[in-house]
Each structure stands twice: as structure tokens, then as C-alpha cells.
matplotlib code that plots the C-alpha trace (Angstrom):
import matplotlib.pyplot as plt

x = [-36.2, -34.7, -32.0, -34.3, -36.7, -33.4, -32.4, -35.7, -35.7, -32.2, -33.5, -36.7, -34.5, -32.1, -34.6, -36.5, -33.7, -30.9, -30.9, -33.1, -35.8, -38.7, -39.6, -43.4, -45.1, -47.0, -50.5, -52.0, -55.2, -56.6, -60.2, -61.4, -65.5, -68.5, -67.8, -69.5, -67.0, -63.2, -62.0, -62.5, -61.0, -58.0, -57.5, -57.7, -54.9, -52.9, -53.4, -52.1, -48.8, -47.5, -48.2, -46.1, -43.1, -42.7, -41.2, -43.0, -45.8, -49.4, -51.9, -55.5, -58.6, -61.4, -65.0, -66.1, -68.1, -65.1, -63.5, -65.0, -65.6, -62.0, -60.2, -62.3, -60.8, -57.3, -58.0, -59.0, -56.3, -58.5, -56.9, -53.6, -54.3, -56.9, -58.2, -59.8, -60.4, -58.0, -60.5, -61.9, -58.1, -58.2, -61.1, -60.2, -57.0, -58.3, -61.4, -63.7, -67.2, -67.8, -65.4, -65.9, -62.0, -58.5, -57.4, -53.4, -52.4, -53.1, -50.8, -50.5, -47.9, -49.2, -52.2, -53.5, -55.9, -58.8, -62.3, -65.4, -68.5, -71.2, -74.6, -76.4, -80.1, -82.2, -82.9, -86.6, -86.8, -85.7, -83.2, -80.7, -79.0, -78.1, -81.3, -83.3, -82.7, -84.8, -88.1, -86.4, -85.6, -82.0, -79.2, -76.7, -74.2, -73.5, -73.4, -69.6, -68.5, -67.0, -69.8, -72.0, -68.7, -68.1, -71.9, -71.7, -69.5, -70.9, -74.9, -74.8, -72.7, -75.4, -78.0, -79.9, -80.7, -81.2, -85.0, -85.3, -85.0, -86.3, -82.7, -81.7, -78.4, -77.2, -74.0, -73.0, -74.2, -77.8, -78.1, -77.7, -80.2, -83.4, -82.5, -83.0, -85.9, -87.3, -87.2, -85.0, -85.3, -81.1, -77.9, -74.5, -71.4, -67.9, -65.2, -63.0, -64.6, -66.0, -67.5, -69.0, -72.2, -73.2, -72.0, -74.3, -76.9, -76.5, -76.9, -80.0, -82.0, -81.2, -79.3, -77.8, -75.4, -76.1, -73.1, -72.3, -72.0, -69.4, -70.1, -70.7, -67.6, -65.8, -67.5, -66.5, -62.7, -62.4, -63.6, -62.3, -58.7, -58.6, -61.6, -60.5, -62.6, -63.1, -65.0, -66.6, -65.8, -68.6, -69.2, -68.0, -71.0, -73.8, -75.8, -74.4, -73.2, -72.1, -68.6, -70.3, -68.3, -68.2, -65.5, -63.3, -60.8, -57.8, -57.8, -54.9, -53.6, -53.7, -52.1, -51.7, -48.8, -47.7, -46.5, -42.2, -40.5, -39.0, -42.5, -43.9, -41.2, -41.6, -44.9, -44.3, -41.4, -43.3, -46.2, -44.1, -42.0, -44.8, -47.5, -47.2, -49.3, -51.4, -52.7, -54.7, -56.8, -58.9, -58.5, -58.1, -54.8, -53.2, -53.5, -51.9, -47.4, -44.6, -44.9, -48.1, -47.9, -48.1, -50.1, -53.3, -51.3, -53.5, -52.2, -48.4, -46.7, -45.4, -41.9, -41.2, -43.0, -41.2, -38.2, -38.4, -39.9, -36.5, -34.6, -36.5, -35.5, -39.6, -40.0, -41.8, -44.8, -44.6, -48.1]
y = [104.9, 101.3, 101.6, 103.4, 100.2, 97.9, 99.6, 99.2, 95.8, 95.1, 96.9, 94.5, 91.6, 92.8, 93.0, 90.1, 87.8, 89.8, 87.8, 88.8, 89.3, 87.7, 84.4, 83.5, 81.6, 77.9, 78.1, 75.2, 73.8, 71.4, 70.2, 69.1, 68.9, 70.2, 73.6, 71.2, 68.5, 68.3, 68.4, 72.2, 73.7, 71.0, 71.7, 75.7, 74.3, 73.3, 75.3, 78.6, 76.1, 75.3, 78.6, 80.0, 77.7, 76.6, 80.0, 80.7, 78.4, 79.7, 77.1, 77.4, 75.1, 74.5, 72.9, 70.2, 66.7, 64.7, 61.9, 60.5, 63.6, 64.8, 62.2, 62.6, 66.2, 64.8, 62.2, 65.5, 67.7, 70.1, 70.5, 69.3, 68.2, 66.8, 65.1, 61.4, 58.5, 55.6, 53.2, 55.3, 56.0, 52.2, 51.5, 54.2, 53.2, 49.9, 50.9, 49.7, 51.6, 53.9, 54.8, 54.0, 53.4, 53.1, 56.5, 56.4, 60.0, 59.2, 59.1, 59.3, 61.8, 61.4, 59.6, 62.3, 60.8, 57.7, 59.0, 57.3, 56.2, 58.3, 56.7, 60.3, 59.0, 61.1, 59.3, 59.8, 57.4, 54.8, 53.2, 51.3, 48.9, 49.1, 46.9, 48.9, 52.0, 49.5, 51.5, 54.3, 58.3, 57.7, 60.2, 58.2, 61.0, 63.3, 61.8, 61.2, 61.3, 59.2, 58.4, 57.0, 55.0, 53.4, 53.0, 50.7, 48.6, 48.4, 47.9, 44.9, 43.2, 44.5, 43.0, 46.6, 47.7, 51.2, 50.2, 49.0, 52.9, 56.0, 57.1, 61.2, 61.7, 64.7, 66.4, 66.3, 70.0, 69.0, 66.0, 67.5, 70.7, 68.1, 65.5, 68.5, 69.7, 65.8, 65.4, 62.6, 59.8, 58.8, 60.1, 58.9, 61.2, 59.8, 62.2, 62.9, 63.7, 65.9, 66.6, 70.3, 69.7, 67.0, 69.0, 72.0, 69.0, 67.9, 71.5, 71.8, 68.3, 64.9, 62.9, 59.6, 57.5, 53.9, 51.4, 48.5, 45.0, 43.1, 40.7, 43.5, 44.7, 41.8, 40.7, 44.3, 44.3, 40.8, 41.8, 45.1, 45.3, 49.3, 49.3, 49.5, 48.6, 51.6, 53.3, 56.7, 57.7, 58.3, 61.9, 62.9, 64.6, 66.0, 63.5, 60.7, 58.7, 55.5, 54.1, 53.8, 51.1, 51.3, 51.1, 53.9, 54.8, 56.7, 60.5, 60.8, 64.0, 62.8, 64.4, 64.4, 62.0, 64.8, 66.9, 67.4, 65.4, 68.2, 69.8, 67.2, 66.7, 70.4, 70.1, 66.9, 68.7, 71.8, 69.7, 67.3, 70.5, 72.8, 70.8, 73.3, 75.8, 73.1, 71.4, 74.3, 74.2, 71.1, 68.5, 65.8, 67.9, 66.8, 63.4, 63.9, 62.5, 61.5, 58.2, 57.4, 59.5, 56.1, 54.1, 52.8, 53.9, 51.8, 53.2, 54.3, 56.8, 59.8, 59.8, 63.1, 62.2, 58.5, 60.6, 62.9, 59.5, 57.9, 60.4, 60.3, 56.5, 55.2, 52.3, 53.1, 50.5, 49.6, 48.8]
z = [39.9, 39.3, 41.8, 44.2, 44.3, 44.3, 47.3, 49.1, 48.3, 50.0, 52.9, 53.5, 52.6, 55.0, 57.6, 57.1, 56.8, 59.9, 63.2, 65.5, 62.7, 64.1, 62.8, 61.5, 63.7, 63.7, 64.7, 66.0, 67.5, 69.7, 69.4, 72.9, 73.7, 74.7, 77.3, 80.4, 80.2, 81.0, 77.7, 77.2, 80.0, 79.7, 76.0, 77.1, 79.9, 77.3, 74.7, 76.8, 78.2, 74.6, 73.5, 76.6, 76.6, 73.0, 70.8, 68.1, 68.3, 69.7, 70.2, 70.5, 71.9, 70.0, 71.5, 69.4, 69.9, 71.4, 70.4, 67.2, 66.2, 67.0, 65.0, 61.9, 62.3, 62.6, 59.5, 57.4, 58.5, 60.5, 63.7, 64.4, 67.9, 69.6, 73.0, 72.7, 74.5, 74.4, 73.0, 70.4, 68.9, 69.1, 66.5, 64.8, 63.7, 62.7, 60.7, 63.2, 63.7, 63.9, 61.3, 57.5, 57.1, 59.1, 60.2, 59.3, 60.2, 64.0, 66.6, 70.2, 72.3, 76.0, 78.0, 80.6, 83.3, 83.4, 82.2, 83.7, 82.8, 84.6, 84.3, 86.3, 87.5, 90.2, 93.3, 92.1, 88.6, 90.8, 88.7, 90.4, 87.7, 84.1, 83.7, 85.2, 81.9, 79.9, 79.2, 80.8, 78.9, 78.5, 76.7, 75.1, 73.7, 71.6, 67.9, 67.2, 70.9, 73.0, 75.4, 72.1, 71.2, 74.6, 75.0, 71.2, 73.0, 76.8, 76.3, 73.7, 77.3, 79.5, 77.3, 76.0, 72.9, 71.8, 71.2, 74.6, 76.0, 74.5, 73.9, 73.0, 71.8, 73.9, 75.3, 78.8, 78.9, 77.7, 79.4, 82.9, 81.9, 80.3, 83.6, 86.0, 83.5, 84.3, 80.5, 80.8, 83.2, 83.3, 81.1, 80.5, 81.0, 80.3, 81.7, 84.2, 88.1, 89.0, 85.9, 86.1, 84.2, 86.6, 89.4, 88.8, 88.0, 92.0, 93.0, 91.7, 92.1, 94.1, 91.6, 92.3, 90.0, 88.3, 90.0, 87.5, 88.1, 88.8, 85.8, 83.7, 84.7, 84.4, 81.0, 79.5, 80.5, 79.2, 75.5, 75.8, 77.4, 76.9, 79.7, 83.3, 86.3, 88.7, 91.2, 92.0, 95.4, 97.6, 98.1, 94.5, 94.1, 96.6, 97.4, 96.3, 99.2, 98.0, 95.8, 92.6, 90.6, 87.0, 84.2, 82.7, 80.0, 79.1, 78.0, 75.3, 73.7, 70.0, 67.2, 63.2, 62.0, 59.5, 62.3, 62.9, 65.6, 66.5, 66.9, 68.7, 70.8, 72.0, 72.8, 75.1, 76.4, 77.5, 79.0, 81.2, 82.7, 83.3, 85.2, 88.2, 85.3, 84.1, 87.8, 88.6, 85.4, 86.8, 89.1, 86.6, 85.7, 89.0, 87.8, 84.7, 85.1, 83.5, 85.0, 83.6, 80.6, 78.0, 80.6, 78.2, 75.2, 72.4, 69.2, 67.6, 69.8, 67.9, 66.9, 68.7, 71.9, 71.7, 71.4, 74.7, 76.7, 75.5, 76.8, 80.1, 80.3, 79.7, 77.4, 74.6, 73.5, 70.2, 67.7]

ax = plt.figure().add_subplot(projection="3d")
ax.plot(x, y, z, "-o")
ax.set_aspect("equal")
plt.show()
């Protein structure tokens, strides 16, 4: 009986171990955001590329709050990837709220495409300025997203408290359905355009977006670098027939620190030389390069991702 089970043993060893055994595979995930915004069908994008061109590896998107929310994931070793904003990976690393403490696992391996801020009105509350929300039914965010983040930073320069609007802190999702419901007088989005929540939004009622001011503008980018001035093209969205300017800031894919260069490497690897599969996911995907894959970088590019840009003769910004 003792050399029957010695034999089996050296079978399953043998088999395990002989090339061409198959080897156990690394299962990873990337939290993205709520299922209206761009996050979730980009993460899906990407999820379903790295699990077709990396072996072994199958990746898998998660919907989550965004960016705050994302990192705090990352910080606790929940997910291993993640999409964010720019300026949020920017406080976060640094302690800054809405954080309670410097996030050290954090890293960067590619910046994706510019994110606006969408201030979505109807042409019926008659709100035409930032100013004019005072008073007004306002959603701010989602708690732990990157909309209430930006928002900490942008209405303190535009003069508005929280107590000056009757503020509800909702995702794109349920912003769009209580505007259209006229539950809410106004709601900030920050995503990529078109974003499809405020798309089926304009399907349904006469919306109209808030433009910023140029001193606002101006004001913002000068305190915050990571902003960009931008503009909305006219025509974005039905009904809306005017360049809406307003500011905007970087998508990133984020990751844990404790990941492998080689990993990591891999992953940017199989991004960079399969954008044919991810352009068709969303438009914002067509935006996404090689050329501008550390443009708005604002925290410590991954080893394994500074590695593959190396190669590909990019310089590297250091933190």
C-alpha cells in the first residue's frame, strides 16, 4: 500500500511540475465607478485586453465610487488596480483631505485621457454661472469620488459653500435620473465626453451645461497646477449649442506599489500594443497614446511601467 501511494505521488508531482503543465494563474482587479460613467466600461476595456494578451493573468473590473474611494482600496490591498483622477492620487499621496494619512503603496503606470467638469443644468432653472447654484438643488458627488474631491477644491475659488446650496451627494447615474425627475435644480459630473448618463439625460429633457469663468478658470489652474483649462465642444450633447469652457483632469490607471515590475510592465506592455481592441470600448479610449501616456503624471511612476516607457525612449518624471 506504501509504494502504491509513493507511486501516485510521483505521478501528480510529475504532472504538476512536466513542461507544459499549466501554470496557476494571477487574478487581478480594477475598481473603476459608477455603471453611468466612463470608468466602468473602460475598466471592462481593460480588464478583457490584459486578460487576453498577458498569459496567465485574468483581470476583472469592478464598479465602485471612483477615485477616493479607489485608492482607499489600493491603500488596503483590495484591488490591485484602479482608475483615478490625477489630482486626487495627488492628495492622496500627501495626506491631504480627504485622506486621514499618506497613501505609500500608490503608484502610477499610465495617464489615459482629460476628464471634465460637467456642471448639467436644464435650460429651465435658469442658471447660467457658478454663482448662480447658490440657493439652487445641487448634487455634488458621490461620497469618496472624484467629483466631491475636485468640487473641495473648486467652490471655495468660486466663492460657495456647501450651505449656500441644498447639496445631495449623488452618482452620475442618480444625478441625471432626480435632474430629469426636476428633483434637483443642477449636478456636477466629472468624466470623460460624452458621458452616457448625461447623454440619456438630454434625450429625455432640455439640459444645458454651466460655462466657467475665465477668472475662475484662471484662479483654479494657478492654485491647482494638476487642473487644465478646457472646453466642451458645442453640440456634445443635444441641445447644448454653445463651447462650454470649464476645467478638467487626468484619468490615470493606478496600481498597488507591491505589484512585480515584471507584472506591471506586462500590463503596460499589453495596453500600449493593443489600442486597436481598446478604441472601440468608448470614445474617450481613442484618446488614450503612448505619447501622452505620463502627460499629468502627479505621483511616482511604477517601476515596471517606467521600465517599458524607457524602452520606448519617453522620459520618465521623477516625484
Amino acid at each position: 500500500m506504501k509504494k502504491t501511494l509513493m507511486a501516485l505521488l510521483a505521478v501528480v508531482l510529475l504532472s504538476v511540475c512536466a513542461p507544459g503543465a499549466e501554470a496557476a494563474k494571477t487574478f487581478l482587479s480594477i475598481a473603476t465607478g459608477g455603471v453611468a460613467g466612463v470608468y466602468y466600461p473602460l475598466g471592462g476595456g481593460l480588464a478583457q485586453v490584459l486578460s487576453n494578451h498577458i498569459p496567465d493573468v485574468e483581470v476583472t473590473a469592478e464598479a465602485s465610487n471612483a477615485s477616493a474611494a479607489n485608492i482607499n482600496l489600493i491603500a488596503e490591498h483590495e484591488v490591485t488596480l484602479a482608475l483615478i483622477q490625477n489630482d486626487v492620487a495627488f492628495k492622496a499621496v500627501r495626506g491631504d483631505k480627504p485622506f486621514k494619512a499618506p497613501v505609500a503603496n500608490l503608484r502610477i503606470i499610465a495617464s489615459l485621457y482629460p476628464e471634465h467638469v460637467q456642471c448639467v443644468t436644464t435650460k429651465a432653472s435658469g442658471i447660467k454661472t457658478v454663482d448662480d447654484l447658490k440657493g439652487k438643488r445641487v448634487s455634488v458627488g458621490a461620497p469618496g469620488s472624484g467629483v466631491a474631491d475636485s468640487l473641495s477644491a473648486i467652490l471655495p475659488i468660486a466663492g460657495i459653500k456647501y450651505s449656500d446650496m441644498k447639496t445631495d451627494f449623488l452618482d452620475f447615474a442618480n444625478t441625471a435620473s432626480r435632474i430629469q425627475d426636476d428633483q434637483l435644480d443642477a449636478g456636477f459630473v466629472l468624466a470623460g465626453y460624452p458621458t452616457a448618463a448625461v447623454m440619456a439625460l438630454a434625450a429625455q429633457k432640455e439640459i444645458d451645461l454651466v460655462a466657467f469663468s475665465d477668472e475662475l478658470l484662471n484662479n483654479l489652474v494657478a492654485k491647482y497646477p494638476y487642473f487644465t483649462k478646457d472646453v466642451i465642444p458645442a453640440g456634445t450633447y443635444t441641445g447644448v449649442t454653445h463651447d462650454t469652457p470649464t476645467p478638467a483632469v487626468m484619468a490615470v490607471l493606478a496600481c498597488d506599489a507591491e505589484l512585480s515590475q515584471d507584472l506591471v510592465y506586462n500590463i503596460t506592455k499589453a495596453i500600449f500594443e493593443n489600442l486597436e481592441e481598446l478604441r472601440p470600448v468608448h470614445d474617450k479610449a481613442k484618446l488614450i497614446t503612448l505619447e501622452k501616456a505620463l502627460e499629468g503624471a502627479s505621483i511616482t511612476i511604477h517601476s515596471g511601467a517606467a521600465k517599458y516607457y524607457t524602452e520606448k525612449g519617453l522620459k520618465v518624471p521623477t516625484f
